[in-house]
Backbone atoms as SQL, in Angstrom:
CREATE TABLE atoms (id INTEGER PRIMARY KEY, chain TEXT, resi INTEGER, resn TEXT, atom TEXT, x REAL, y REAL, z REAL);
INSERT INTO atoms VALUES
  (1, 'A', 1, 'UNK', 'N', 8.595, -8.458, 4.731),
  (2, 'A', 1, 'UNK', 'CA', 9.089, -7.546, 5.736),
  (3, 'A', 1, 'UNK', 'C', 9.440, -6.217, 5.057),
  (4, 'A', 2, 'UNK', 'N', 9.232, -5.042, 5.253),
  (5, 'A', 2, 'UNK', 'CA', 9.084, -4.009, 4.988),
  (6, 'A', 2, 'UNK', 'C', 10.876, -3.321, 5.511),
  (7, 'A', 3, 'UNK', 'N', 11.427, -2.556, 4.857),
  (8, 'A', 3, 'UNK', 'CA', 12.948, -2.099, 5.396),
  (9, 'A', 3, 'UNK', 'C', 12.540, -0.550, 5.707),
  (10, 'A', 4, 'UNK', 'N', 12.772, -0.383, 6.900),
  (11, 'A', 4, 'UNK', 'CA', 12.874, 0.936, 7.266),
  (12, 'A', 4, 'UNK', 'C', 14.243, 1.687, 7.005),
  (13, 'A', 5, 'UNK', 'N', 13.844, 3.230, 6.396),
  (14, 'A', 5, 'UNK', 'CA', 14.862, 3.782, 5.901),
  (15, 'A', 5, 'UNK', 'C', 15.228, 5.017, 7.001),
  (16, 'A', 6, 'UNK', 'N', 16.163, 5.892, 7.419),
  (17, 'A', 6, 'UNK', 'CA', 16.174, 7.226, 7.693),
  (18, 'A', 6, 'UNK', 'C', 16.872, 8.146, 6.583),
  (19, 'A', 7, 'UNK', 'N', 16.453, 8.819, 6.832),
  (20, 'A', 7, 'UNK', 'CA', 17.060, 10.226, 5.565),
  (21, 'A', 7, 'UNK', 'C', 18.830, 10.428, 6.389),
  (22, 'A', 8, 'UNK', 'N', 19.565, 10.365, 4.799),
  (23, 'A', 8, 'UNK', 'CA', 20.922, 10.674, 5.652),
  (24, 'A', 8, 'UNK', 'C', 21.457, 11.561, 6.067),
  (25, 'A', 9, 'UNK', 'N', 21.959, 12.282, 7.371),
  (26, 'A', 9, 'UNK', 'CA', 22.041, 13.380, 7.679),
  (27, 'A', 9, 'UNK', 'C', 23.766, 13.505, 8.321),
  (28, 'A', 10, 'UNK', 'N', 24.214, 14.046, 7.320),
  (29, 'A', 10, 'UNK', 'CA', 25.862, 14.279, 7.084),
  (30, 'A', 10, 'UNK', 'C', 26.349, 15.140, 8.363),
  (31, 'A', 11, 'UNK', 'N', 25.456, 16.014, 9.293),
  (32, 'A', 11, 'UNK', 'CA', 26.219, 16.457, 10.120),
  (33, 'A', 11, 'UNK', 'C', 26.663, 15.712, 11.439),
  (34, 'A', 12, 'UNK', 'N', 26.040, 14.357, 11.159),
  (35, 'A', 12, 'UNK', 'CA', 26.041, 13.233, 12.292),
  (36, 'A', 12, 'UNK', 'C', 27.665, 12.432, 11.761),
  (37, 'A', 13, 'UNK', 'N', 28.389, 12.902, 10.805),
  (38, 'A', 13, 'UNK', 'CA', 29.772, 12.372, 10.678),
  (39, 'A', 13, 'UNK', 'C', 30.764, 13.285, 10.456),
  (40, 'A', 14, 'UNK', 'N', 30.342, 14.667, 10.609),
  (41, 'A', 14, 'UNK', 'CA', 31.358, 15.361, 10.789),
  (42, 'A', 14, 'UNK', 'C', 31.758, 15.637, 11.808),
  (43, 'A', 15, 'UNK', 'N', 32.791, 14.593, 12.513),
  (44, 'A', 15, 'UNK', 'CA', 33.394, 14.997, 14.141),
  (45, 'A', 15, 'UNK', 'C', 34.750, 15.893, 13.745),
  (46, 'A', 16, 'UNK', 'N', 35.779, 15.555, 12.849),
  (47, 'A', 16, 'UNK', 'CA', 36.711, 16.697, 12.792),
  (48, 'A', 16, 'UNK', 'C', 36.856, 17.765, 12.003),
  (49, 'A', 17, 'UNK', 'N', 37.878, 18.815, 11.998),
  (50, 'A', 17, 'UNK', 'CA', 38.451, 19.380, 11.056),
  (51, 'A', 17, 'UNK', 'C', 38.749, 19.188, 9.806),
  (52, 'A', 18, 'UNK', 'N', 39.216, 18.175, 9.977),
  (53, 'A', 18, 'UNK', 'CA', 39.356, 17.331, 8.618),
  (54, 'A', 18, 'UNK', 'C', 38.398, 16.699, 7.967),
  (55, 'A', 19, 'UNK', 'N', 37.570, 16.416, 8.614),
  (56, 'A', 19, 'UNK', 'CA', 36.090, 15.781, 8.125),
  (57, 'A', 19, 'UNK', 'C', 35.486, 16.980, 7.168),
  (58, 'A', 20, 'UNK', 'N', 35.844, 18.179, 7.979),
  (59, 'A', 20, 'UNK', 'CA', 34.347, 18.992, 7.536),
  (60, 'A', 20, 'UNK', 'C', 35.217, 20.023, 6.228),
  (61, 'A', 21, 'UNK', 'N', 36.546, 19.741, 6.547),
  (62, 'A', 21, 'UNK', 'CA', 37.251, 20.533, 4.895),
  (63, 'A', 21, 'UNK', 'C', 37.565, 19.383, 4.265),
  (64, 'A', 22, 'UNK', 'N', 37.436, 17.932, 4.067),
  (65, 'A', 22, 'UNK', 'CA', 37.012, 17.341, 2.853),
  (66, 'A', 22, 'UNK', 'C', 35.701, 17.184, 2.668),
  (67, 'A', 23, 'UNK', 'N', 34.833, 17.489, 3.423),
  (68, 'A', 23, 'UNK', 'CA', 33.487, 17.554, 2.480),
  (69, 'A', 23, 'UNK', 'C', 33.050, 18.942, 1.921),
  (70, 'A', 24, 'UNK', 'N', 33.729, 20.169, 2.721),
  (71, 'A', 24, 'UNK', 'CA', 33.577, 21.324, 2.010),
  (72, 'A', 24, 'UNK', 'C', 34.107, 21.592, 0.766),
  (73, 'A', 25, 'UNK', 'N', 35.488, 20.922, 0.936),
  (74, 'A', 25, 'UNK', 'CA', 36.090, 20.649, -0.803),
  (75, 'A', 25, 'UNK', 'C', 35.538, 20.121, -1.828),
  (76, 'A', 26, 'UNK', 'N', 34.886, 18.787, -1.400),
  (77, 'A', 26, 'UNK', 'CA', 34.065, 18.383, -2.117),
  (78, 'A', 26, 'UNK', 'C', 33.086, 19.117, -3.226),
  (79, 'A', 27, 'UNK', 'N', 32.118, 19.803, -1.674),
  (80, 'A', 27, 'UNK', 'CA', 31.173, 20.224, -2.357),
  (81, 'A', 27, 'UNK', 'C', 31.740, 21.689, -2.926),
  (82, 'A', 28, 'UNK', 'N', 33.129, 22.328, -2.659),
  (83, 'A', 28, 'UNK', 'CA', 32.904, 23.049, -3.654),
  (84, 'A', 28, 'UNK', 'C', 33.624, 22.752, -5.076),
  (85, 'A', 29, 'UNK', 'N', 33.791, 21.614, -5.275),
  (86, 'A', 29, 'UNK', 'CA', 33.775, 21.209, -6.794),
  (87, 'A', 29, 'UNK', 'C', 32.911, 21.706, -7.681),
  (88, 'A', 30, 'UNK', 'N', 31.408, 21.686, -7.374),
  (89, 'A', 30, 'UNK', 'CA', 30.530, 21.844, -7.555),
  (90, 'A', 30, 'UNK', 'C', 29.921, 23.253, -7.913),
  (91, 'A', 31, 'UNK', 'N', 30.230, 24.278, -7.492),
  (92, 'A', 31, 'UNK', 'CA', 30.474, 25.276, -7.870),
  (93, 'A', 31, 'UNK', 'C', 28.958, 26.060, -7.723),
  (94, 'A', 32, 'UNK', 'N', 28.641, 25.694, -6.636),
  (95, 'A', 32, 'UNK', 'CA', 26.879, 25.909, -6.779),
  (96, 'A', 32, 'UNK', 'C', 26.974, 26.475, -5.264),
  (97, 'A', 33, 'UNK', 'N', 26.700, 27.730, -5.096),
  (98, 'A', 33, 'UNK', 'CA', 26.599, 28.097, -3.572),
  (99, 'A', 33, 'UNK', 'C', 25.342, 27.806, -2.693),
  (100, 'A', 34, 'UNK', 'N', 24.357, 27.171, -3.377),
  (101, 'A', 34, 'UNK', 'CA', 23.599, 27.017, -2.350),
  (102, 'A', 34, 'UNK', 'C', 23.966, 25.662, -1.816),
  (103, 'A', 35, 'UNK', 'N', 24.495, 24.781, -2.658),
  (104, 'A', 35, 'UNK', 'CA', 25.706, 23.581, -2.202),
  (105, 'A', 35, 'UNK', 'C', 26.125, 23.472, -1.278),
  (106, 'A', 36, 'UNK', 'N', 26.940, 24.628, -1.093),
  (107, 'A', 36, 'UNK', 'CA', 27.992, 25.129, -0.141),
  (108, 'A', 36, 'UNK', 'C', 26.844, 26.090, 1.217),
  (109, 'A', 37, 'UNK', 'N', 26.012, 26.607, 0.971),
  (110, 'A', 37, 'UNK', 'CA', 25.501, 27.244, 2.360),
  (111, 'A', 37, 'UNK', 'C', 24.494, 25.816, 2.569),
  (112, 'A', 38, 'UNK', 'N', 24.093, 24.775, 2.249),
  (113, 'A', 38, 'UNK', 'CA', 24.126, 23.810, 2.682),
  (114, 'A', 38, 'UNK', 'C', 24.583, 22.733, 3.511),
  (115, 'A', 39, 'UNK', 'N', 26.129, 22.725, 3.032),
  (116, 'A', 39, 'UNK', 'CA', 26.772, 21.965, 4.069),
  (117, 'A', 39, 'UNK', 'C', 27.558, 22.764, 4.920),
  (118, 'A', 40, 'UNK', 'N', 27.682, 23.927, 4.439),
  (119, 'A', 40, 'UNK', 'CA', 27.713, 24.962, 5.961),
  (120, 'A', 40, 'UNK', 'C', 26.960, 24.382, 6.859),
  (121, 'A', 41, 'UNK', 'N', 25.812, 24.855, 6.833),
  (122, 'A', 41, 'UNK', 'CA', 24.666, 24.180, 7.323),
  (123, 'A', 41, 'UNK', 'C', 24.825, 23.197, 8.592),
  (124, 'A', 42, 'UNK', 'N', 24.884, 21.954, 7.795),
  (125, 'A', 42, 'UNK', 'CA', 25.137, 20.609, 8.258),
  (126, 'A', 42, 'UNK', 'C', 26.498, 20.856, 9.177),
  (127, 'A', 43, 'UNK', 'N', 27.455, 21.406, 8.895),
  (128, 'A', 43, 'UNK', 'CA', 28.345, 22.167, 9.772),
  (129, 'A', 43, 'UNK', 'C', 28.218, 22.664, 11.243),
  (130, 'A', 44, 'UNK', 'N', 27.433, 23.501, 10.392),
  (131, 'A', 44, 'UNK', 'CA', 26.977, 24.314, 11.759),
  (132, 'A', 44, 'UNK', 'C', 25.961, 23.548, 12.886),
  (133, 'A', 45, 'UNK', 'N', 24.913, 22.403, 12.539),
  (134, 'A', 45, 'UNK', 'CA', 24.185, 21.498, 13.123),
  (135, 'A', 45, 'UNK', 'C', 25.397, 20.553, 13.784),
  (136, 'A', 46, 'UNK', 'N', 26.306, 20.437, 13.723),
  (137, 'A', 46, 'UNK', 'CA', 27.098, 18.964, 14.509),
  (138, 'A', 46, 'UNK', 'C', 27.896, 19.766, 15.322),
  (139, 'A', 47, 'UNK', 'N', 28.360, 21.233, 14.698),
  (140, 'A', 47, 'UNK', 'CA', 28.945, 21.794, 15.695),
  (141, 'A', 47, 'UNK', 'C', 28.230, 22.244, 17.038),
  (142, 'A', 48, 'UNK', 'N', 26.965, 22.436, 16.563),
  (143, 'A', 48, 'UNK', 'CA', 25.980, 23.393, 17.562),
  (144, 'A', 48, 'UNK', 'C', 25.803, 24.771, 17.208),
  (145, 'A', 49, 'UNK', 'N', 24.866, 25.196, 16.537),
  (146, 'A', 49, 'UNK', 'CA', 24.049, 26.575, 16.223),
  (147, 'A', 49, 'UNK', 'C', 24.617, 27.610, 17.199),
  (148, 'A', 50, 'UNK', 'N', 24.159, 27.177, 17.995),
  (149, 'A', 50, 'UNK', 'CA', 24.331, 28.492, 19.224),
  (150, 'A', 50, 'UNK', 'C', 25.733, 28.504, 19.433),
  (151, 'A', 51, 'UNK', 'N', 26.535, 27.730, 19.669),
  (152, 'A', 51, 'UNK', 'CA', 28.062, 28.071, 19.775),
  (153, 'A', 51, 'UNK', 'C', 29.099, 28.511, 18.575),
  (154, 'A', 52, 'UNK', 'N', 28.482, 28.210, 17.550),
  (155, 'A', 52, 'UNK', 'CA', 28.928, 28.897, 15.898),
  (156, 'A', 52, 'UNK', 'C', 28.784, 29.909, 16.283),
  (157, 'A', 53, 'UNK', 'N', 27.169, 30.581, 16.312),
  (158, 'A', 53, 'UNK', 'CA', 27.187, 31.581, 16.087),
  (159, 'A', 53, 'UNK', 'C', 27.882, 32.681, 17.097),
  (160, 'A', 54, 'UNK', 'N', 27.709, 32.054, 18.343),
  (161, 'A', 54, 'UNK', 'CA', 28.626, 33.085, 19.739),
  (162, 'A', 54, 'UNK', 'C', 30.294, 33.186, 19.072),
  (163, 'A', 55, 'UNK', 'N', 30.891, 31.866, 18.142),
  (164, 'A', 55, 'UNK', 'CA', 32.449, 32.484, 18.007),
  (165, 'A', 55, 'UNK', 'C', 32.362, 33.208, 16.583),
  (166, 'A', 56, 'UNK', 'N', 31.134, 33.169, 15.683),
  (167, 'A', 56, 'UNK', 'CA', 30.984, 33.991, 15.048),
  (168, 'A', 56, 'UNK', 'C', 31.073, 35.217, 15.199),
  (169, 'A', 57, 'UNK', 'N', 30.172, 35.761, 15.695),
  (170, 'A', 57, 'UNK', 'CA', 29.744, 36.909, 16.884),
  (171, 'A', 57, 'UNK', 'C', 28.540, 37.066, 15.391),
  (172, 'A', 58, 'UNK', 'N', 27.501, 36.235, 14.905),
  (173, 'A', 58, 'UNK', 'CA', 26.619, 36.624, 14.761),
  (174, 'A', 58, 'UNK', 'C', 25.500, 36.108, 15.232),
  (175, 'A', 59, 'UNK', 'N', 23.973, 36.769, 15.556),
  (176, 'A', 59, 'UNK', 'CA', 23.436, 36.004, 15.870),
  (177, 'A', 59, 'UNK', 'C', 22.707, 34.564, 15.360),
  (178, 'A', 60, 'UNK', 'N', 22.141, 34.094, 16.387),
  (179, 'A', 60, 'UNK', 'CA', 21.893, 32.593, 15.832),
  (180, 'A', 60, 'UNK', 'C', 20.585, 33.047, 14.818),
  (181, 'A', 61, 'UNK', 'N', 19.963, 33.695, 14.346),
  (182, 'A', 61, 'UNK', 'CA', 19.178, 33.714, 13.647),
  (183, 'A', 61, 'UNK', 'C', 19.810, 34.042, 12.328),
  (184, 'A', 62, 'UNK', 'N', 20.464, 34.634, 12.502),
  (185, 'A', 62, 'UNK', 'CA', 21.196, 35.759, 11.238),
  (186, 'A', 62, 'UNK', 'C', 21.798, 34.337, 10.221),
  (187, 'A', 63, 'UNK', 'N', 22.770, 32.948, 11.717),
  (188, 'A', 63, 'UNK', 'CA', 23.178, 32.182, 10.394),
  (189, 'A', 63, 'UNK', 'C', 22.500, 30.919, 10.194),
  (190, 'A', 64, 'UNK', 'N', 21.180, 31.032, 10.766),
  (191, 'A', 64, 'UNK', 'CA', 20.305, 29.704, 10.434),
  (192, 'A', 64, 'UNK', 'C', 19.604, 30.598, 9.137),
  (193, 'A', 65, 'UNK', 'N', 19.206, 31.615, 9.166),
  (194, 'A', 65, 'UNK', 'CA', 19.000, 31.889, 7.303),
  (195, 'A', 65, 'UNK', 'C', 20.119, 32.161, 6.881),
  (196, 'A', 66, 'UNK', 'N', 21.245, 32.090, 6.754),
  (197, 'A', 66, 'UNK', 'CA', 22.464, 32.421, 6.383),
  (198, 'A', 66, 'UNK', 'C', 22.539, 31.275, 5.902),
  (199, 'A', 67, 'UNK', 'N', 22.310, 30.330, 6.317),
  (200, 'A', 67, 'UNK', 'CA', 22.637, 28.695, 5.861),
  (201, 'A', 67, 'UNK', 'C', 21.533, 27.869, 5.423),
  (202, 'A', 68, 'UNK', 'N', 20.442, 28.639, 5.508),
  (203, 'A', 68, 'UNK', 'CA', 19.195, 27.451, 4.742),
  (204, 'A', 68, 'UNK', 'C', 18.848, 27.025, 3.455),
  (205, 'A', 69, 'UNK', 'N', 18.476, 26.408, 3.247),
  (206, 'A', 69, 'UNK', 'CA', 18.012, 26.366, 1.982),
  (207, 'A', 69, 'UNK', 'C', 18.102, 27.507, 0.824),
  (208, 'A', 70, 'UNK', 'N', 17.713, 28.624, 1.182),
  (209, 'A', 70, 'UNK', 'CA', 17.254, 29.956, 0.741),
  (210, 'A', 70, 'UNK', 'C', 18.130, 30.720, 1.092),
  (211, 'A', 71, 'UNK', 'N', 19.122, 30.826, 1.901),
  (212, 'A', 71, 'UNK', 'CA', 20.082, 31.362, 2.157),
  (213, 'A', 71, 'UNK', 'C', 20.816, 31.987, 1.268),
  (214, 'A', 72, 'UNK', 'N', 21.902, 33.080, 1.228),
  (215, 'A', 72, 'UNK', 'CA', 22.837, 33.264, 0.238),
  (216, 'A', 72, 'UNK', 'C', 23.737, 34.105, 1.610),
  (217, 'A', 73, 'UNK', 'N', 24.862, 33.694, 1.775),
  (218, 'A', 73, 'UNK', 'CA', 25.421, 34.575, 3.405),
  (219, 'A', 73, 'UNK', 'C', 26.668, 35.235, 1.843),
  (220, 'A', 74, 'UNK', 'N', 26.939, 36.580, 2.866),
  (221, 'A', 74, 'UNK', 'CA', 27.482, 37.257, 1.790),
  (222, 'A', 74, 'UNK', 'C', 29.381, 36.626, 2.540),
  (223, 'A', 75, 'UNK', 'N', 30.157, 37.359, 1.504),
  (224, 'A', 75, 'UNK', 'CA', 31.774, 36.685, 1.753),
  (225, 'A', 75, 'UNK', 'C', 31.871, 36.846, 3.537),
  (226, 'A', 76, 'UNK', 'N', 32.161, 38.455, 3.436),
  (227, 'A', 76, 'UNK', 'CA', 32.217, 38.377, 5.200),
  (228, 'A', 76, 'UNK', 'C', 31.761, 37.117, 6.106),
  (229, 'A', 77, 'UNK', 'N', 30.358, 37.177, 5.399),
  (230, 'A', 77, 'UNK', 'CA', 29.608, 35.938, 6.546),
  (231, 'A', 77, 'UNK', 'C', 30.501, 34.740, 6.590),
  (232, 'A', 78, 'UNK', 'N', 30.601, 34.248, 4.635),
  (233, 'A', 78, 'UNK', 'CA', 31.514, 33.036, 4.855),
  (234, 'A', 78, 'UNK', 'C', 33.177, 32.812, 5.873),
  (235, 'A', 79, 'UNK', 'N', 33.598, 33.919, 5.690),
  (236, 'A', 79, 'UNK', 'CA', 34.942, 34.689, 6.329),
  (237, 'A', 79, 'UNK', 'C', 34.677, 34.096, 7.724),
  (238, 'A', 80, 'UNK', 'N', 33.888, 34.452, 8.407),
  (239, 'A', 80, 'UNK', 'CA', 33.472, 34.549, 9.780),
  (240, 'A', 80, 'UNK', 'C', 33.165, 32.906, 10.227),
  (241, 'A', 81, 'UNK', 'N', 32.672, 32.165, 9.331),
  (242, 'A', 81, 'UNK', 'CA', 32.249, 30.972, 9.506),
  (243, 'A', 81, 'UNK', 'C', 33.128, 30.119, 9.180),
  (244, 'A', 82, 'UNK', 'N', 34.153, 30.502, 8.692),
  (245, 'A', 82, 'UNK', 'CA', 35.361, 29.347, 8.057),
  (246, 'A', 82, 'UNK', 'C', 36.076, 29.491, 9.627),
  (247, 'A', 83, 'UNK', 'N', 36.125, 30.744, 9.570),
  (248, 'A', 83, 'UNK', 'CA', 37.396, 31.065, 11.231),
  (249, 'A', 83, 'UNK', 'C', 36.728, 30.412, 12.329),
  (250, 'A', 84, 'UNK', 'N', 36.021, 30.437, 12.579),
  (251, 'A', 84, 'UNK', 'CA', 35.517, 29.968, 13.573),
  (252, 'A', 84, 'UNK', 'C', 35.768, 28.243, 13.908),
  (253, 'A', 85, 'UNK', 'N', 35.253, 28.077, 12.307),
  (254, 'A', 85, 'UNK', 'CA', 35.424, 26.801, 12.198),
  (255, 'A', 85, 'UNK', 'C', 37.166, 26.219, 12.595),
  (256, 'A', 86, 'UNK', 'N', 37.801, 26.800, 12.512),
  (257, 'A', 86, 'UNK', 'CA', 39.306, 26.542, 12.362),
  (258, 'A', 86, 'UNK', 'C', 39.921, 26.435, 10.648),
  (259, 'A', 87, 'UNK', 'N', 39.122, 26.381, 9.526),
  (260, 'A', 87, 'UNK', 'CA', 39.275, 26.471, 8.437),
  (261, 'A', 87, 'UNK', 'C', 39.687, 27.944, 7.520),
  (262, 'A', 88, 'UNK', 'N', 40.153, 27.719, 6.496),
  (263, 'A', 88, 'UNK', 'CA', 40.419, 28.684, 5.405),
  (264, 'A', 88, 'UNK', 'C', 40.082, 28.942, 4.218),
  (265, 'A', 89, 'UNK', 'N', 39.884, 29.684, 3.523),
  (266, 'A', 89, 'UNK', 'CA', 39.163, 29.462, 2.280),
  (267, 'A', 89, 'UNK', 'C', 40.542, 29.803, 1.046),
  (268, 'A', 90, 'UNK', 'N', 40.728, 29.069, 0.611),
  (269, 'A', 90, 'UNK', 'CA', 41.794, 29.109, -0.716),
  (270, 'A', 90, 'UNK', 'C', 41.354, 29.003, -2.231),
  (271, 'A', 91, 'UNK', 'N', 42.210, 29.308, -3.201),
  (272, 'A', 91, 'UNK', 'CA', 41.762, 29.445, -4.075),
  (273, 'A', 91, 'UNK', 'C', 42.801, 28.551, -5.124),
  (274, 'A', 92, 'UNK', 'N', 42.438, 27.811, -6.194),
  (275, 'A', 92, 'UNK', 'CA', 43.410, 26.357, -6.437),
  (276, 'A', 92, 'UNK', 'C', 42.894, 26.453, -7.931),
  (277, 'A', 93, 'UNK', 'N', 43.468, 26.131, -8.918),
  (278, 'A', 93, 'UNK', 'CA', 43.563, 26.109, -10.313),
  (279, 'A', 93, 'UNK', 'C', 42.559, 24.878, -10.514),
  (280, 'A', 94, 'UNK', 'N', 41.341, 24.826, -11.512),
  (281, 'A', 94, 'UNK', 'CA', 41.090, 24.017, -11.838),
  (282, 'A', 94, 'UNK', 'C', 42.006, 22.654, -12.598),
  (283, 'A', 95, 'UNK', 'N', 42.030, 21.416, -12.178),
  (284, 'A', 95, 'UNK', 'CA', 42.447, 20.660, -12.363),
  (285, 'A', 95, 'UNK', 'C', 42.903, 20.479, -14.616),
  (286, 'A', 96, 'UNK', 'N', 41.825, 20.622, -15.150),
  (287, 'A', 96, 'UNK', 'CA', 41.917, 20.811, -16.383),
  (288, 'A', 96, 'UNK', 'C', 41.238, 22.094, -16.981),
  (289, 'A', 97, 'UNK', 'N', 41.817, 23.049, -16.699),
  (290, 'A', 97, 'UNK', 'CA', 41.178, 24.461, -17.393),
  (291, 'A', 97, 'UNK', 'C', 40.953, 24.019, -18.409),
  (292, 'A', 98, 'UNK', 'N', 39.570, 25.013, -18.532),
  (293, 'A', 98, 'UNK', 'CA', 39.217, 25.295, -20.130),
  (294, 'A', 98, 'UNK', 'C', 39.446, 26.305, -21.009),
  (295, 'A', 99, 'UNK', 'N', 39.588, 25.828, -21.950),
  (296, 'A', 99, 'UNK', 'CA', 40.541, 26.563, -23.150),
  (297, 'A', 99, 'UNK', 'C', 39.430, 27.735, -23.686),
  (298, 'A', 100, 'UNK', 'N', 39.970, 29.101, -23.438),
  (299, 'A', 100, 'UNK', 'CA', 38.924, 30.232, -24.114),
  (300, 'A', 100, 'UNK', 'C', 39.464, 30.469, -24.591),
  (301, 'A', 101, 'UNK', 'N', 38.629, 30.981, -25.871),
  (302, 'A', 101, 'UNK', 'CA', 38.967, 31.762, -26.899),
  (303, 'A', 101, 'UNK', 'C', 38.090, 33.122, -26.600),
  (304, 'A', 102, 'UNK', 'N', 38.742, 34.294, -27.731),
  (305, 'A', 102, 'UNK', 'CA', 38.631, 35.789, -27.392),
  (306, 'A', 102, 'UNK', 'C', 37.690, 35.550, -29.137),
  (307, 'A', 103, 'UNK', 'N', 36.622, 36.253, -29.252),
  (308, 'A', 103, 'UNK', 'CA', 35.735, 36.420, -30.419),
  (309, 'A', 103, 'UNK', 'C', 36.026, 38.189, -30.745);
């Protein structure tokens, strides 16, 4: 018997607030912005495209490349997309800084 698989698609479990700023935390551990305009992304798919972008006030085209693959949305954009969301963007000490030295 053969097991059928589907590809997993994360915006099918983000129902709250809280859902979608621990996985944004997550991924910004990671420190990789296309990471992050990724699960924007996936964000923006469970919320609904077209209603992001209306409390955005940008258009729906502007943040489906804003959020693709290829994407890079500049701060403003992110600004606009956190609020909407009901979220904030903060800024938090790495857990174990690394030690620089000056040459």
């Amino acid at each position: 018997m053969i097991t059928e698989t589907v590809p997993f698609d994360p915006s099918r479990h983000l129902d709250t607030s809280a859902d979608m700023a621990m996985y944004l935390d997550m991924v910004l551990e990671y420190n990789d912005g296309r990471l992050l305009s990724q699960a924007l992304g996936d964000i923006a798919r469970s919320r609904g495209m077209s209603d992001l972008a209306r409390e955005t006030g940008l258009s729906r085209e502007s943040l489906y490349r804003a959020l693709s693959d290829q994407g890079n949305p500049n701060l403003a954009t992110l600004i606009k997309i956190f609020d909407a969301l009901g979220l904030r963007l903060a800024v938090k000490e790495r857990e174990a800084p690394e030690t620089r030295t000056t040459t």
